[in-house]
N, C-alpha and C positions, 0 to 999 in steps of 0.2 A: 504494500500500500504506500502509496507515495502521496504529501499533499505540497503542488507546487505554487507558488505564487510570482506572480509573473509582471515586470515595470514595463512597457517597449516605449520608446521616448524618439520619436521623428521628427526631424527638424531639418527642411527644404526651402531656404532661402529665395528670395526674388533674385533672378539672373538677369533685371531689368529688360532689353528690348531682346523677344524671341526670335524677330525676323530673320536674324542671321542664324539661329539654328536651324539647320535640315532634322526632318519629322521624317524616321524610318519607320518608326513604328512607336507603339504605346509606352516605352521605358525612355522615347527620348523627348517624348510632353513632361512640362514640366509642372507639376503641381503645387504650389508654395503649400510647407505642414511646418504645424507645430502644436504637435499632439502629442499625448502619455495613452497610452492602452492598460488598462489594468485592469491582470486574469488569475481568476483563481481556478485551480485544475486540480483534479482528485483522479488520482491514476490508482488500477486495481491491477494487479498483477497475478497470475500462477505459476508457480516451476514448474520447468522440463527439464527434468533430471539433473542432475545435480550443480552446474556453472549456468544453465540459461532459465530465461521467465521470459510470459507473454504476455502483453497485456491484454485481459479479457475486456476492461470496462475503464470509460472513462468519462468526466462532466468539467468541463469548461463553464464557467460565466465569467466575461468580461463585458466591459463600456468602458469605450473613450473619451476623454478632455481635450478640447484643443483650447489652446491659449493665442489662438490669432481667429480663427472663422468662427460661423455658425456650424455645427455637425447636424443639428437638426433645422429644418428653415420654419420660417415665422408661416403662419396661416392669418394673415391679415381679416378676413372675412369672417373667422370664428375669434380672432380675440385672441389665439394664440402667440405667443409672441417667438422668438427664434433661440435658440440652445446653444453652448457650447458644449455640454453632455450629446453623445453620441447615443443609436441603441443598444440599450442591454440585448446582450448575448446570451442564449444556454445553446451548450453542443454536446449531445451524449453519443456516446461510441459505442456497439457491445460488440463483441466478436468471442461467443462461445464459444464456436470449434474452430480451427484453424482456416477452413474455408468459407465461413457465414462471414458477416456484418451487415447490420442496422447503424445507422446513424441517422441522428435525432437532430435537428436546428430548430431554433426558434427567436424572435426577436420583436422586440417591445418598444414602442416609444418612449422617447425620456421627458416629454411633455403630457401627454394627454396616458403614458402609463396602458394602452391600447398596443394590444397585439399584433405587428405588421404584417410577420410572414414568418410559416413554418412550414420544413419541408422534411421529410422521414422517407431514407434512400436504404433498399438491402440487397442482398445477393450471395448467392453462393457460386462458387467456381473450383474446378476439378481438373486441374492442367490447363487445356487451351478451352477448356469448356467452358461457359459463364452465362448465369442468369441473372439480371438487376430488375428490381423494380424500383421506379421512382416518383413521388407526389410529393406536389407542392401546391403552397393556398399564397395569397396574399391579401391585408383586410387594410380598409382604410384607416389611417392612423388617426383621425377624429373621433371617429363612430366606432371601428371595431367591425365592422359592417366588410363581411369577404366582399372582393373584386376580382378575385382570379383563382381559378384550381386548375390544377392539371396534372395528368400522370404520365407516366414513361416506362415503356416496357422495351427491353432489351436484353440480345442471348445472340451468345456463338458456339457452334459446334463444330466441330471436325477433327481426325484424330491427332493423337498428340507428335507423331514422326508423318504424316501424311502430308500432302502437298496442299490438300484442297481443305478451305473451311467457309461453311454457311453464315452469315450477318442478319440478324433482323433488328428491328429496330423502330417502333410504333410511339407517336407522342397524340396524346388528347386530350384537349381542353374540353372539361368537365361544364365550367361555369359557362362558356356558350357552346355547348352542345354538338363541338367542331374537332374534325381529323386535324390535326395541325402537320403531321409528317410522318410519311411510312419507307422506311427502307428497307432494300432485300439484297443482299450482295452473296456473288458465288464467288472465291475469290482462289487462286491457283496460284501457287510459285512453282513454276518452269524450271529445268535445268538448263 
């Protein structure tokens, strides 16, 4: 059993005019930060045999502070006003046997204290074999009130020294009543 607690402290200075930097991708935007994260984590462990442990189970909650922005924005309309508290976090982990896991997210606003979004993702896999299932909701941070569900089913098969394996892959939106995406792949490596 482990209980860890955790500071992370980011601080991303203004590089004043961007135009002379080239944008290859997402790590070369620059976001001015100057936030603390602070996580507390309850790690559960079991031995295998006698030098190694697994960890079967684990529960994160953290929220962030930033000391320069808003983390959470104002809602003018309803009176809310804007936060440098971020959302609280919980993230639970379980992995019984070696091949399962569930994980657990959930997240809450630091104003109105209303549930944003939780999402509970599992699967099991056996070599190259693998089954996920995944749902997610999100509710509006005023009211509480869902505005999105949706789930994800996902598996591949084929054997484990064999050339060939099957892909599927199905997403759908629950709360409008819509396929959102279906794939099928046969997929071969040639010699």
């Amino acid at each position: 059993h482990l209980i860890e607690p955790r500071f992370e402290y980011t601080y991303v200075s203004n590089p004043g005019d961007l135009s002379g930097i080239p944008i290859f991708d997402e790590k070369d935007s620059v976001i001015v930060t100057n936030q603390v994260v602070t996580t507390l984590g309850n790690h559960l462990f079991i031995k295998q045999g006698k030098e190694s442990a697994r960890e079967v189970a684990s529960l994160e909650i953290s929220q962030g502070y930033s000391f320069s922005t808003a983390l959470t924005p104002a809602e003018p309309t309803l009176l809310l006003p804007e936060n440098r508290k971020g959302p609280l976090q919980a993230w639970l982990r379980l992995s019984p046997i070696p091949n399962a896991s569930l994980d657990v997210r959930t997240y809450w606003d630091a104003v109105t204290h209303e549930k944003i979004s939780t999402s509970l993702t599992g699967g099991v896999f056996q070599g190259t074999n693998a089954i996920n299932v995944s749902w997610s909701s999100g509710n509006n941070r005023t009211n509480g009130q869902p505005i999105s569900s949706q789930v994800r089913f996902g598996g591949v098969y084929g054997p484990t020294k064999g050339p060939w394996r099957l892909e599927a892959q199905v997403a759908y939106d629950i709360q409008n009543q819509a396929l959102q995406e279906q794939r099928f792949a046969l997929r071969w490596l040639g010699t």
